[in-house]
ROBA-454220 format. One record per atom (N, C-alpha, C): residue in three letters; x, y, z. Coordinates in steps of 0.02 Angstrom, whole numbers, plus 50000, padded with zeros to 5 digits. Layout:
<pts>
alaXYZ ...
</pts>
This chain:
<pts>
unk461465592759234 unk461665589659171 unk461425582459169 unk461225579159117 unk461115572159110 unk461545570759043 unk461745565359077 unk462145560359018 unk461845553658987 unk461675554658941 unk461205547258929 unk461555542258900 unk461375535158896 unk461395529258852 unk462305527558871 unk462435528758937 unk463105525758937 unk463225519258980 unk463805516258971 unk464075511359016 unk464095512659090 unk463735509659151 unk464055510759228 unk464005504559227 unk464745501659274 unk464725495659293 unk464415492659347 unk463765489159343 unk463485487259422 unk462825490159396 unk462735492859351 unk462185496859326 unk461795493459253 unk462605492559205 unk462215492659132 unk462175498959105 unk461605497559055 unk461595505159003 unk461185509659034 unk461255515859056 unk460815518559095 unk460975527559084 unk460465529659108 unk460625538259091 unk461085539959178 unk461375545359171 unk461415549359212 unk461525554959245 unk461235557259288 unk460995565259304 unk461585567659358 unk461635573159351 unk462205576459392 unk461935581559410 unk462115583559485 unk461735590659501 unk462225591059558 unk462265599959594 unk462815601359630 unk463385599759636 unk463725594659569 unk464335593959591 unk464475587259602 unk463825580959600 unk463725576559611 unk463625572559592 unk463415566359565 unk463055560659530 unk462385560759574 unk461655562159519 unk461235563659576 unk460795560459572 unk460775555059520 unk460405550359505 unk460635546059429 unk460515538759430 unk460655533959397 unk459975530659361 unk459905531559305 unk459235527059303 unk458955522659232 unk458665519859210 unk458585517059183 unk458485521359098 unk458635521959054 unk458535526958999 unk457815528058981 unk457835536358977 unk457125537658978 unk457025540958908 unk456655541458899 unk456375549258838 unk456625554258823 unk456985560258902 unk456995566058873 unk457715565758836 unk458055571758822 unk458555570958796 unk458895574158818 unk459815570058814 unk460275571358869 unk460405579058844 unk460935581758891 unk461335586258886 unk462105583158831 unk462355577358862 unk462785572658837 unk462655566358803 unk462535563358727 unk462305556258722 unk462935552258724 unk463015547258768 unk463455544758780 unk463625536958745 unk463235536458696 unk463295533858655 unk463505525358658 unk463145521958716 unk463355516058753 unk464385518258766 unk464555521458795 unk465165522258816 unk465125521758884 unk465525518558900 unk465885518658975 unk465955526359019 unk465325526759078 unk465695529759109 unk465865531259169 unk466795531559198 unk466825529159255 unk467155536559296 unk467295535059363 unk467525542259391 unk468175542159346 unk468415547759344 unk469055550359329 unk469675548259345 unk470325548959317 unk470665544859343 unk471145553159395 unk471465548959417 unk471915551359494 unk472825550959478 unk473205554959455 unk473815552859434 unk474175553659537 unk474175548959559 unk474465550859621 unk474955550759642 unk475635553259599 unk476185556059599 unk476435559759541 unk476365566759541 unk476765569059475 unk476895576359493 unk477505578659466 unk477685586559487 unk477815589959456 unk477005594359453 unk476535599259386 unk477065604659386 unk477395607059418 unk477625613759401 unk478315612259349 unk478755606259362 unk479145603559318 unk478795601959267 unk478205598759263 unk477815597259195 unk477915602459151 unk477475607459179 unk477285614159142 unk477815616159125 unk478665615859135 unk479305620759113 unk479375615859040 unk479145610159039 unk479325606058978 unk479445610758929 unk478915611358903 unk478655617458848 unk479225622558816 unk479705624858884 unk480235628058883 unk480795622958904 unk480925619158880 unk481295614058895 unk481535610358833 unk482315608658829 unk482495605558784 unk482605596558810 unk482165591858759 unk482345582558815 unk482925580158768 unk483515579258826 unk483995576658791 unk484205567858832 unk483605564458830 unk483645556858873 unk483855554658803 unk484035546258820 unk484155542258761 unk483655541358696 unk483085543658711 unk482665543558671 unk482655549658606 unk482795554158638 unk482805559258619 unk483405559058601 unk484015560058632 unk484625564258603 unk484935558658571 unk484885551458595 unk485045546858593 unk485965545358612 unk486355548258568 unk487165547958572 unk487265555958590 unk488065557758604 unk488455561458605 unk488145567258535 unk488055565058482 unk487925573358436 unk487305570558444 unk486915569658445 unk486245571158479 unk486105576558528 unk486525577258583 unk486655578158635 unk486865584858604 unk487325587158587 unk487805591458568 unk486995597758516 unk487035593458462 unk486635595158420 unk486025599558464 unk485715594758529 unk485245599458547 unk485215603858610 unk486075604658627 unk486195609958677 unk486285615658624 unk486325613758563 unk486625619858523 unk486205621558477 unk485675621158482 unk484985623658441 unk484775630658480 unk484375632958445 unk484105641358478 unk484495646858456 unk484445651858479 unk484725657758469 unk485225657558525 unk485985660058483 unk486565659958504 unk486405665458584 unk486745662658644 unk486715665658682 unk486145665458748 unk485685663858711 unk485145661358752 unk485165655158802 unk484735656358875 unk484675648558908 unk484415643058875 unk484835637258901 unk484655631958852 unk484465629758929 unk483835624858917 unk483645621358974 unk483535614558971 unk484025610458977 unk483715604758943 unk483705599259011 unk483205594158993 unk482985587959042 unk482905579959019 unk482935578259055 unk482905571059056 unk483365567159039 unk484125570159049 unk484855566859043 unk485155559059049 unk485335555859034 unk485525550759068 unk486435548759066 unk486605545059102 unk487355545459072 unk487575540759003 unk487045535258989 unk487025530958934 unk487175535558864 unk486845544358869 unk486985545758806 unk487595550558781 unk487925551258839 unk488575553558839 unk489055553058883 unk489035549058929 unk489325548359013 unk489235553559052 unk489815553459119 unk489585557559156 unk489535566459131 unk489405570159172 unk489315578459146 unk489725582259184 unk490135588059173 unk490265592959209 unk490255597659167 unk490455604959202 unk490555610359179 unk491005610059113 unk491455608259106 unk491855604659066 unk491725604858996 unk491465596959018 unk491055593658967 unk490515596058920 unk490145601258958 unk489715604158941 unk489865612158901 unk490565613058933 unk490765618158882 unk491145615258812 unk491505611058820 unk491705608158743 unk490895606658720 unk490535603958735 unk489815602758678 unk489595609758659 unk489275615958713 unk488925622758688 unk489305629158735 unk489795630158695 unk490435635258731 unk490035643558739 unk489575642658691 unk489225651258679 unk488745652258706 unk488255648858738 unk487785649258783 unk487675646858851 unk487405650458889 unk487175645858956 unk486755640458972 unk487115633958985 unk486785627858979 unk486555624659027 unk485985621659084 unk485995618959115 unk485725613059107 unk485925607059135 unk485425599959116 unk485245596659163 unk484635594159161 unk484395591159229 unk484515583859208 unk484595579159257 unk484645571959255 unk484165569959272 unk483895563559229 unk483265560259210 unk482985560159313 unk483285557459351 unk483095558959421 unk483015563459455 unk482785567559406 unk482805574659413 unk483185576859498 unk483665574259514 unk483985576659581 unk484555579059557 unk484785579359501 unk485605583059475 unk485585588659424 unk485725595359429 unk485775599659393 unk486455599159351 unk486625600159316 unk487365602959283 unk487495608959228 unk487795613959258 unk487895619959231 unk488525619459191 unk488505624559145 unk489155623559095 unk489525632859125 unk489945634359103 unk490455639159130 unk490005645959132 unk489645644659062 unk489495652059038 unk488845653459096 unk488525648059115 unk487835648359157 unk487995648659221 unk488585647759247 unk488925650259305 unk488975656759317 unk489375659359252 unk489665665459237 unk488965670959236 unk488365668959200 unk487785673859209 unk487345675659276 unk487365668259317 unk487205667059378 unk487645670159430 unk488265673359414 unk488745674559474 unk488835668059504 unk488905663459484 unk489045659259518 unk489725654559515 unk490045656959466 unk490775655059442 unk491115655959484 unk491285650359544 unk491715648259576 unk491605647859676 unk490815649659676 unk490765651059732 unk489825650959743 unk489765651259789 unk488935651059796 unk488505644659800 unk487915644759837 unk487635636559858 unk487595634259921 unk488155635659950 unk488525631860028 unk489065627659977 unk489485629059918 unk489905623459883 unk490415628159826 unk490925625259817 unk491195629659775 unk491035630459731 unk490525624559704 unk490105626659627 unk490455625659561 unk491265622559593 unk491805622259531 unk491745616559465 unk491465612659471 unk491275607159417 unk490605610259387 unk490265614259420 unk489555611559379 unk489025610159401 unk489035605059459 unk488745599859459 unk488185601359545 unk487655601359520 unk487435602959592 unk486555598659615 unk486755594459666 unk486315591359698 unk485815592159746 unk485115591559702 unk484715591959757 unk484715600259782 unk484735606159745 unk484625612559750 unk484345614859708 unk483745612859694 unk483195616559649 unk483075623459675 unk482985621459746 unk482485628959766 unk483015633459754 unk483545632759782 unk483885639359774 unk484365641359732 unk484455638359672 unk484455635759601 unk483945641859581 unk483555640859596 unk483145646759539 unk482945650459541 unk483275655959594 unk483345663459603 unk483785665759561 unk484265662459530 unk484825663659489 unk484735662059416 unk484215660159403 unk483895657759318 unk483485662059304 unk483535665559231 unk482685667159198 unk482275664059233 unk481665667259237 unk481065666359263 unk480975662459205 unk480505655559197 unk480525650559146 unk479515649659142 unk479295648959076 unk478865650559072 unk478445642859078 unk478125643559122 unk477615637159138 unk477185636259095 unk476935631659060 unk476355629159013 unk475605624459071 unk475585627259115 unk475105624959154 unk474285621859133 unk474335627959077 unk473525626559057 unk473715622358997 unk474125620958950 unk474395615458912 unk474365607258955 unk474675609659028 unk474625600659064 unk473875599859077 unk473545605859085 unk472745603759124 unk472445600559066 unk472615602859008 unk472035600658923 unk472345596858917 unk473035592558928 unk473275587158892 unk473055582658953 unk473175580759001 unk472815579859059 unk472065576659063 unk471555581859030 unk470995579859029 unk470765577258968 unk471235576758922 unk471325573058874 unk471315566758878 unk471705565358929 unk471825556958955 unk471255553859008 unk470955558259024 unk470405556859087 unk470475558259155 unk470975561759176 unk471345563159238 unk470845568659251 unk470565570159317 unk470365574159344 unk470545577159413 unk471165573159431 unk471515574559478 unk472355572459491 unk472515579759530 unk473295577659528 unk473415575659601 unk473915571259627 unk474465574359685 unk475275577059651 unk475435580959674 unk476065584059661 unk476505581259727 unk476875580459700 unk477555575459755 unk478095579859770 unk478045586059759 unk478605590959801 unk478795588159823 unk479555588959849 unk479685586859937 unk479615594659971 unk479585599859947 unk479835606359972 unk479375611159940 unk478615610959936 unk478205615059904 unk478255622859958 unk478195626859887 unk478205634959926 unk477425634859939 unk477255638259984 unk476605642360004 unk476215643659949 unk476635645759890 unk475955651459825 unk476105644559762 unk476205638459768 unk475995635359740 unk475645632159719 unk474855629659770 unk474235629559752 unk474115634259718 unk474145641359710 unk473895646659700 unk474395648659623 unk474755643759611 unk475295644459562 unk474915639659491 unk474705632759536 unk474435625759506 unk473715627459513 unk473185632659524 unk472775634159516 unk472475635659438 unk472785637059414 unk472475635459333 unk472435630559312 unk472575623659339 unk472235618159314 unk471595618459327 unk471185613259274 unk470585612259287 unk470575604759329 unk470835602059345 unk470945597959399 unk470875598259463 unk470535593359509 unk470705593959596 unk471615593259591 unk471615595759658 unk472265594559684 unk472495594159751 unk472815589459748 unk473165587359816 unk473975591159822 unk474295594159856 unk474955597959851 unk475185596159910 unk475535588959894 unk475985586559973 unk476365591560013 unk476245591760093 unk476465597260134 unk476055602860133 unk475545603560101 unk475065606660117 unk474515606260130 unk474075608760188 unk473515606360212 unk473695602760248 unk473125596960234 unk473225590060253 unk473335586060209 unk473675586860153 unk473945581360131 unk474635579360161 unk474565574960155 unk475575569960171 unk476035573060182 unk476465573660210 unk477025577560203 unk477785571660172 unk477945577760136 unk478495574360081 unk479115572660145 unk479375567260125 unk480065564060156 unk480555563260090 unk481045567560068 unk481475563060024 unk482125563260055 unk482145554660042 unk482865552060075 unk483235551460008 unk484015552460036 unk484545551459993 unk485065546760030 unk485135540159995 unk485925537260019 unk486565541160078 unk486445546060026 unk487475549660059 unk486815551960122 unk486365555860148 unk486325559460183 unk485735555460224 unk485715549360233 unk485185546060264 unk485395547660324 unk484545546560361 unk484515548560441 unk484605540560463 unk484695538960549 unk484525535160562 unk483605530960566 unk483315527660583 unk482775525160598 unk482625529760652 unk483035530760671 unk482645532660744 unk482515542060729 unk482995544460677 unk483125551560680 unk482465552660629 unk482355547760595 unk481695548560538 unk481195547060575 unk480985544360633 unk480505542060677 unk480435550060715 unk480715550760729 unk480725559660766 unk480375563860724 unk480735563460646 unk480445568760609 unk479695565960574 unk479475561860589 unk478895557660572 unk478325559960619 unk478505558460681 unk478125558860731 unk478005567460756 unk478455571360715 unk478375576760727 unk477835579360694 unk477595578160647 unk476935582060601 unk476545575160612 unk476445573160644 unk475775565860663 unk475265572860705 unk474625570760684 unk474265565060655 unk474395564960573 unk474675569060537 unk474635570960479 unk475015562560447 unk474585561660401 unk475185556960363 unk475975557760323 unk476215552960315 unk476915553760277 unk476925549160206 unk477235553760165 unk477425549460118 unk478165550260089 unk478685544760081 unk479105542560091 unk479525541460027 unk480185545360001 unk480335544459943 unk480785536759940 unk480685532159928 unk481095525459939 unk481305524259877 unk481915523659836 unk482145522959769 unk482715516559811 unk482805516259837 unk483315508759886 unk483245505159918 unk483625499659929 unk483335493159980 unk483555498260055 unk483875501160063 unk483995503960125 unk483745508560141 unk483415515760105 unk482915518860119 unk482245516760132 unk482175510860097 unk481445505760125 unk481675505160183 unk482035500960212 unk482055497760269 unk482045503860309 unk482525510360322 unk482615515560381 unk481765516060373 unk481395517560321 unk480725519960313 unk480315515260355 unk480355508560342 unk480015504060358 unk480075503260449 unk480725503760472 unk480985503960540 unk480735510760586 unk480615516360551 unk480545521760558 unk479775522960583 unk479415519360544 unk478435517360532 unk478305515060588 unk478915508260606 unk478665504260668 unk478665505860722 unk479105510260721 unk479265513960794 unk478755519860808 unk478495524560753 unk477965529960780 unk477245525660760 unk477165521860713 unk476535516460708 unk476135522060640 unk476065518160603 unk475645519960532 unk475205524560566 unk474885525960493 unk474165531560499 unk473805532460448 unk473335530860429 unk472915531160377 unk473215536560317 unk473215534260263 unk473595537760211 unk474545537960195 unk474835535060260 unk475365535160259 unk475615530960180 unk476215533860153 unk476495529660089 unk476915530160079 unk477335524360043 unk478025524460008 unk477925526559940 unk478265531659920 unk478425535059851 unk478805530659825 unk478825527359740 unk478985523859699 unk479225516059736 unk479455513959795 unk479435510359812 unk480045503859761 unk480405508659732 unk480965506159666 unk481375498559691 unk481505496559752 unk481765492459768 unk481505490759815 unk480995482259821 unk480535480359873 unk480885473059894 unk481225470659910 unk481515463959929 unk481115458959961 unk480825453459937 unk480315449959922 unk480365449460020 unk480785449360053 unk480755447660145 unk480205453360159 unk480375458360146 unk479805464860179 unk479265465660166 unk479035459960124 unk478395462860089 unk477785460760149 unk477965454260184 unk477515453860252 unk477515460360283 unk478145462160330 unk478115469460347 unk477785473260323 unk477795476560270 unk477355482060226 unk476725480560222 unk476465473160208 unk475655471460245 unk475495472860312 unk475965471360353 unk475765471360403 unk475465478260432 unk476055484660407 unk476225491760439 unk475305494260379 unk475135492760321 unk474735494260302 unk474485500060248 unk475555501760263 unk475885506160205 unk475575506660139 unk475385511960104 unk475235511960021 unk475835513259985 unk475925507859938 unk476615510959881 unk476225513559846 unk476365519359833 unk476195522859767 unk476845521459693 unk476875516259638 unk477415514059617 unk477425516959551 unk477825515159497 unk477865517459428 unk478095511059386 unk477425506759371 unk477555501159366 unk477915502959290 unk477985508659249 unk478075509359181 unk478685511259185 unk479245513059238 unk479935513359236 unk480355508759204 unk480105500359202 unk480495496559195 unk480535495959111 unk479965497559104 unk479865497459014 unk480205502558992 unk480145508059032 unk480445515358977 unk481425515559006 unk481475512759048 unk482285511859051 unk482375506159059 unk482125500659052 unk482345495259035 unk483175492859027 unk483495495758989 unk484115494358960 unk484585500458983 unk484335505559021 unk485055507059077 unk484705504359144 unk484385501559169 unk484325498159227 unk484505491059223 unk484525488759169 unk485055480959141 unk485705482659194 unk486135490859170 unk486715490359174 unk486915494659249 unk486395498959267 unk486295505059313 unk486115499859393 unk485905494759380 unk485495492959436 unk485975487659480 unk486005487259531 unk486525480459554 unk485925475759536 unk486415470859508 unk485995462559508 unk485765459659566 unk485875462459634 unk485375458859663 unk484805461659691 unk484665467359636 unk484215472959641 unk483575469959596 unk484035468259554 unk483405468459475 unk482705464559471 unk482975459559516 unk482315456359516 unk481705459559567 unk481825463759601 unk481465465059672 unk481395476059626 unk481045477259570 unk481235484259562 unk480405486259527 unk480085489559549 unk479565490959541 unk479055486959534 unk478945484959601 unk478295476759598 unk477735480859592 unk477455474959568 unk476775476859547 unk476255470959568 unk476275465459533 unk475845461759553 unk475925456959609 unk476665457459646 unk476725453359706 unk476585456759772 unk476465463859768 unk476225467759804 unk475355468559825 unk475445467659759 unk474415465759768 unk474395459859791 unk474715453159778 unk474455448559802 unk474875446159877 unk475135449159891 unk475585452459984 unk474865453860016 unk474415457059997 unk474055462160032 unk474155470760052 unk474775470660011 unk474845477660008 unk474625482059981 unk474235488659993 unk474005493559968 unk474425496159922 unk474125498659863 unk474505498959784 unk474075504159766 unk474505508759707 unk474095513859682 unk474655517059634 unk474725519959576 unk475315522659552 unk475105529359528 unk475735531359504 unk475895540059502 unk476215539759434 unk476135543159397 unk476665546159336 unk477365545759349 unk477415550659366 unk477955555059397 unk478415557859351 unk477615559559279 unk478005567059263 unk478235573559285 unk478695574159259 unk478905575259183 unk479755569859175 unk479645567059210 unk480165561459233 unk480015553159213 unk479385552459198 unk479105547859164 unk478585548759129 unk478175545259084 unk477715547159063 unk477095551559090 unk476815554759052 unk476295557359073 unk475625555359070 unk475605550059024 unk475055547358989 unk474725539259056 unk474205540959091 unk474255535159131 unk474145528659097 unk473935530259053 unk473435522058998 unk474295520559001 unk474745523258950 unk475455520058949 unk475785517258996 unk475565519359083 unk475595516459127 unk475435508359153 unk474765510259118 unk474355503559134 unk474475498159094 unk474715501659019 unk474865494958982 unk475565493558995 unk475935495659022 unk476685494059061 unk476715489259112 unk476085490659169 unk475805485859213 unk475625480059217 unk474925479059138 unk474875471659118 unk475595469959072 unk476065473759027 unk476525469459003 unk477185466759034 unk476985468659098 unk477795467359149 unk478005461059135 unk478795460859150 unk478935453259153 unk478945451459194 unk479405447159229 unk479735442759294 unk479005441859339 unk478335439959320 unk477845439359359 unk477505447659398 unk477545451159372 unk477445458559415 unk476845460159363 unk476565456659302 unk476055459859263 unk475365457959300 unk475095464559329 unk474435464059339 unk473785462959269 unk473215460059307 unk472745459959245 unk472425467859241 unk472125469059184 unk471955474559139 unk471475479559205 unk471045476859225 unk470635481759285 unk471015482559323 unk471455479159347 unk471805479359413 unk472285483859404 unk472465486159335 unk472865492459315 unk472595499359305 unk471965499359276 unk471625504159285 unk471405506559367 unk471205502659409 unk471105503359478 unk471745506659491 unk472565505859483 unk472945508859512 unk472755516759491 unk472355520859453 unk472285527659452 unk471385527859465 unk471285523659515 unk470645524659529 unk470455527959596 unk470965526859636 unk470915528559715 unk470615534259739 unk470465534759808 unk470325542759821 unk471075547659816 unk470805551359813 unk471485558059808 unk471895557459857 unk471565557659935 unk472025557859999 unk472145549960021 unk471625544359994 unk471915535360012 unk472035531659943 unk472545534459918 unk472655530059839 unk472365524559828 unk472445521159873 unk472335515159859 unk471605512459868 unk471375515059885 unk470395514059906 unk470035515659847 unk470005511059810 unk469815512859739 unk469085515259744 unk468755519259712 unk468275522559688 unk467835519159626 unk467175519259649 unk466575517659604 unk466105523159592 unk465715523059542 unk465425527859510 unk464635524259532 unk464325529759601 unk463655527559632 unk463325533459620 unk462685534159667 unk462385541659688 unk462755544159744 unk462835547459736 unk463045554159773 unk463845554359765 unk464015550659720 unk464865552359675 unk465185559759681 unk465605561159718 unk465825568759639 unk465925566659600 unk465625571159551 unk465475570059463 unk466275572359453 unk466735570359468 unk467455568759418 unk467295565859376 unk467215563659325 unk466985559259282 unk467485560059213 unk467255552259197 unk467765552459113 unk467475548059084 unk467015550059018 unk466765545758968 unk467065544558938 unk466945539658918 unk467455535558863 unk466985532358781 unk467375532258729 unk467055530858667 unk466735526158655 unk466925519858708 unk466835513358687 unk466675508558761 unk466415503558747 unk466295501458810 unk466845497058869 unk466695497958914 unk467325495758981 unk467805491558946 unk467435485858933 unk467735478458907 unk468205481158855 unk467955485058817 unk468345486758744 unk468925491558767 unk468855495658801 unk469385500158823 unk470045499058870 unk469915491958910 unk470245486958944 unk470875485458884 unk470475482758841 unk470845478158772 unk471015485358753 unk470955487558723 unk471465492358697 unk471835498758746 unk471745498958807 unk472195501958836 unk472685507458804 unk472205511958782 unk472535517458757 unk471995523658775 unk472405531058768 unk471955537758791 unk471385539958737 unk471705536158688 unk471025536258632 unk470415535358644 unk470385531758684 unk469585530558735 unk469355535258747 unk469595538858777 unk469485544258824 unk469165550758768 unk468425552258793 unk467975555458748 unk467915563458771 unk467745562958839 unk467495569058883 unk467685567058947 unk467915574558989 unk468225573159038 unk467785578559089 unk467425577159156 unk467295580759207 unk467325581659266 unk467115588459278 unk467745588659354 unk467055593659401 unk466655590459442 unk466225592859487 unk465785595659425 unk465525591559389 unk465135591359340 unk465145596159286 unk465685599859261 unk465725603759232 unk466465600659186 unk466275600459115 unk466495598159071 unk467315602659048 unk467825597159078 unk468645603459057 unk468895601758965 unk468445595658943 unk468725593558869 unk468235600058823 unk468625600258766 unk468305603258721 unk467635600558705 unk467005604758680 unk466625602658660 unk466815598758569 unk466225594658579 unk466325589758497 unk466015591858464 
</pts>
């Protein structure tokens, strides 16, 4: 394939040829005529979402969002557990307690008494069932390892959904919306991926990375109530070495066991902290030092903004999804979505990044670079040479211009080992 008359940075306006899978030559614009006219547009490798978990993506579709945005209050809430056909699973996500307080079985039967309801919480770590979804599940009053009597159940996805409709994935919906944005590659952040889920996430037109499998990373998620010691996470660390780890840290104290944990079995190329939500300006030497990648979500603070005002301890707030004091630490940086739990859209990412407050706003490239990395070293940003994989994502308009407007609108044509996943124009 040749792509003519586009933007490479380091290059200028120049054609370029792709063969096996590759970038196979760069060159000055010639005569014949492209396969693609690229119309002086920018074009750079693809972008890399390096945290997001596709198989939750894909249930959206079948999914009712009842966050503040969405449901906003109490009949919001009410209103859209009780939409659909009487009787049917209602599945709804992205909860918070701002739009009705806390949840139980209860609660959830005074709002939708006639159907089976379950709701996931925006951290996606809390299920809550209402009586009747107990009652279809057999699970009214017993089952889990828990009596199951409120409702309310933590951190049991997997075995959670032997007892649900089979729920219909929109997979090839995330791959086209996806390559819509310029993404040509995922990591999925399981902590607990099954075996036939490559083979599940195989209808994307995307590469993929599936933490705990292969050689990618293996998932760590820590929880407060059930934290290990340093030393008991150093065991289970050192147990899958040489393999890297990556590290769910949403606390100043899961950083630190994490961070204590690193020092004692000693980093490893690729090793990372997941969202990295609470960084306390003392550790950030440490975390240079160990050589750690945060993979972060610099766009959390914008999209909950105002329940992390009230959700967050104050001597949290200032130290909660760094961004630009981390780059200038020397710490390896790179961010993740982490849809269907945050946006999906990375540009909305990036312009979250340059608009941060409290000093955490990076400049405009330096946000795009966070979805530039390789797949398996986030943070090792990627340039578009000879002998590239042709991941590639043209864009409408040139670098400079697409910087300044920081939106997916840019985004023209999307390719993945040189073979085009966007619609033709």
């Amino acid at each position: 394939m040749l792509i003519t008359d586009v933007e490479v940075e380091g290059y200028g306006r120049v054609d370029v040829r792709l063969g096996g899978g590759r970038v196979a030559g760069i060159g000055r614009p010639g005569a014949r005529r492209g396969d693609v006219d690229g119309r002086g547009g920018a074009l750079l490798l693809g972008l890399h979402d390096h945290h997001v978990h596709l198989a939750a993506l894909g249930a959206e579709a079948a999914s009712v969002r009842v966050g503040p945005a969405e449901a906003g209050d109490r009949d919001g809430l009410v209103g859209a557990l009780r939409s659909g056909p009487q009787g049917e699973w209602v599945r709804a996500v992205g909860y918070h307690e701002s739009v009705a307080g806390e949840l139980d079985r209860w609660v959830l039967d005074d709002f939708a008494p006639d159907r089976p309801v379950r709701v996931q919480h925006r951290s996606g770590a809390l299920w809550v069932w209402n009586s009747a979804a107990l009652r279809a599940a057999g699970l009214d009053g017993g089952g889990l390892g828990g009596d199951g009597g409120d409702g309310r159940f933590w951190r049991e996805d997997e075995r959670l959904r032997g007892f649900t409709p089979p729920v219909r994935l929109d997979l090839r919906g995330v791959g086209a919306r996806a390559a819509a944005y310029g993404i040509t590659g995922f990591t999925n952040a399981d902590p607990h991926p099954g075996q036939d889920l490559p083979e599940l996430l195989s209808v994307l037109p995307q590469r993929l990375v599936v933490m705990g499998i292969g050689d990618a990373p293996v998932k760590f998620l820590l929880d407060d109530a059930t934290l290990p010691t340093p030393g008991e996470l150093a065991a289970s660390v050192a147990a899958v070495r040489p393999r890297p780890v990556a590290v769910h840290c949403v606390t100043r104290v899961q950083l630190l066991v994490t961070l204590l944990a690193l020092e004692e079995t000693g980093p490893v190329a690729g090793d990372r902290i997941e969202h990295g939500s609470v960084i306390p300006a003392e550790t950030m030497p440490w975390l240079a030092r160990l050589g750690v990648t945060v993979v972060t979500q610099p766009h959390f603070p914008v999209e909950r903004g105002r329940e992390y005002a009230t959700d967050v301890d104050p001597d949290d707030q200032a130290h909660l999804y760094r961004c630009r004091s981390l780059a200038e630490a020397g710490i390896p940086l790179a961010a993740g979505t982490d849809a269907p739990y945050g946006s999906a859209d990375p540009w909305a990412v990036m312009r979250a990044a340059v608009e941060r407050s409290g000093g955490e706003a990076v400049a405009r490239r330096a946000a795009l670079d966070l979805f530039a990395g390789e797949p398996q070293h986030a943070s090792r940003v990627r340039r578009l040479a000879v002998g590239s994989v042709a991941d590639l994502c043209l864009l409408h308009v040139p670098l400079k211009e697409a910087l300044d407007l920081m939106s997916a609108d840019v985004v023209r044509a999307t390719f993945v080992g040189g073979r085009r996943i966007t619609p033709p124009e």
